[in-house]
Structures are given as structure tokens and as C-alpha cells.
C-alpha positions as CSV (number, residue, x, y, z in Angstrom):
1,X,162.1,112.0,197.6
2,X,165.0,110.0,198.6
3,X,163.9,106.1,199.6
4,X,166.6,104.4,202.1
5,X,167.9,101.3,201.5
6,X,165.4,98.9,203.7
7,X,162.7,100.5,201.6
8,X,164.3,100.1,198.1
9,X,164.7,96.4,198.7
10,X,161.7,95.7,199.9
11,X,160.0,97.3,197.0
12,X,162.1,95.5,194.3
13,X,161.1,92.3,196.9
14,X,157.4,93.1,195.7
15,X,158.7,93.4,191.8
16,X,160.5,90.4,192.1
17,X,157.2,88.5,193.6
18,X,155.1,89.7,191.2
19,X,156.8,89.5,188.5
20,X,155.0,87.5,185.4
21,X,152.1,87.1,187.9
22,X,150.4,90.0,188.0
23,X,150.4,93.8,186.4
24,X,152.7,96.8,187.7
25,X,151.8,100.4,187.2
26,X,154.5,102.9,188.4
27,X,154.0,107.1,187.0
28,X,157.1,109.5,187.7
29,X,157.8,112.7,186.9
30,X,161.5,111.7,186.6
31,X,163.1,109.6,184.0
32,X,164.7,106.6,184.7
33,X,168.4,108.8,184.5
34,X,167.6,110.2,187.8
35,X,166.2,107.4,189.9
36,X,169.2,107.6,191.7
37,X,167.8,110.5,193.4
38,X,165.4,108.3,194.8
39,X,166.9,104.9,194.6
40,X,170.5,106.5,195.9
41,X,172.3,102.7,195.8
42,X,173.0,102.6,191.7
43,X,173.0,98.8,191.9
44,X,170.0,98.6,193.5
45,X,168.1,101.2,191.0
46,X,169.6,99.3,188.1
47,X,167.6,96.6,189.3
48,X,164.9,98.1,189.7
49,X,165.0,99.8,186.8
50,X,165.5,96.5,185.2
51,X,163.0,94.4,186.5
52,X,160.2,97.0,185.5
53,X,161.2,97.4,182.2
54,X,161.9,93.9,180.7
55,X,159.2,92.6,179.0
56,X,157.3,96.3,180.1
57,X,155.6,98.3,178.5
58,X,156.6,102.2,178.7
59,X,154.5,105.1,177.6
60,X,155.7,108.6,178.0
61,X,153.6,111.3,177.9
62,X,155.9,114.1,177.6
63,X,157.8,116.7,179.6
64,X,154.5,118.6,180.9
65,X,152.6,118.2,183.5
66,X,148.7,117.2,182.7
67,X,147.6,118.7,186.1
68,X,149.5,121.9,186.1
69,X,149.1,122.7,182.3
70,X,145.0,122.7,183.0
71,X,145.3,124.5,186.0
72,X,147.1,126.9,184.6
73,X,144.3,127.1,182.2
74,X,141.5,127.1,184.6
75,X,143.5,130.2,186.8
76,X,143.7,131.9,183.6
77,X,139.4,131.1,182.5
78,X,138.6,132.2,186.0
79,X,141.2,135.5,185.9
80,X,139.4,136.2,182.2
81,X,135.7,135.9,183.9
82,X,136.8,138.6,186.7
83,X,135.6,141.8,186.7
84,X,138.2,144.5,186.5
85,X,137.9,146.8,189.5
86,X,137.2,150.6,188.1
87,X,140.1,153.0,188.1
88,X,140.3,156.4,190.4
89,X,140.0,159.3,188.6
């Protein structure tokens, strides 16, 4: 998802404002290498990037997806519990 310019300011405007006031969660499914996807001016995701990460507090949880991985799972429980339909002879 690509975030124009107006939009990109105005959310590092709310970093900036709540910066050492408050908490900030952000999850992504994209490290911070290809923001610029999102965030396409690089000065602008640099700062961005920035200002959530100094004094932050980063936790990755690896290259998987939590949803997909049990949903896979559950497809695969539910395809188990099916009853095979009988062959033709």
C-alpha cells in the first residue's frame, strides 16, 4: 500500500506529538528496508523510521505469518476430518 505524501507527514506529525508522551504500537509485515514501498519519499521514511525506533523497542517475530500458518493448519484438521467420497467400481 503506497501512502502519498500529505498522509506520510501527517502521520510522522502524530509521531512527532506523541513522542515521549505516550506509547506507539505499529505491526508490519515489511521490514523497515522496504518502507519505501509505502513511504515512497526516502527522507521522509528515514524519519519515520527514525522517530519510531529511537529509544523503541522492536520485537520481531519472524518471517511467518501467525494467521496463515494456523489456518493452514485448521484447512488441513478440517480436510483430515472429511470423509472420503467412495470410489466407482
Amino acid at each position: 500500500m503506497e501512502l502519498d505524501r500529505r498522509g506520510a507527514e501527517l502521520l510522522f506529525q502524530v509521531l512527532t506529538e506523541r513522542e515521549e508522551k505516550a506509547s506507539v504500537a505499529i505491526a508490519s509485515n515489511e521490514s523497515f528496508g522496504g518502507w519505501t514501498k509505502t513511504f515512497t519519499d526516502p527522507r521522509l521514511c528515514a524519519a519515520i523510521v527514525d522517530r519510531l525506533t529511537f529509544g523503541g523497542n522492536i520485537i520481531e517475530t519472524g518471517t511467518d505469518s501467525y494467521r496463515l500458518t494456523h489456518s493452514r493448519a485448521r484447512a488441513d484438521d478440517h480436510d483430515q476430518q472429511q470423509p472420503k467420497p467412495a470410489q466407482r467400481r
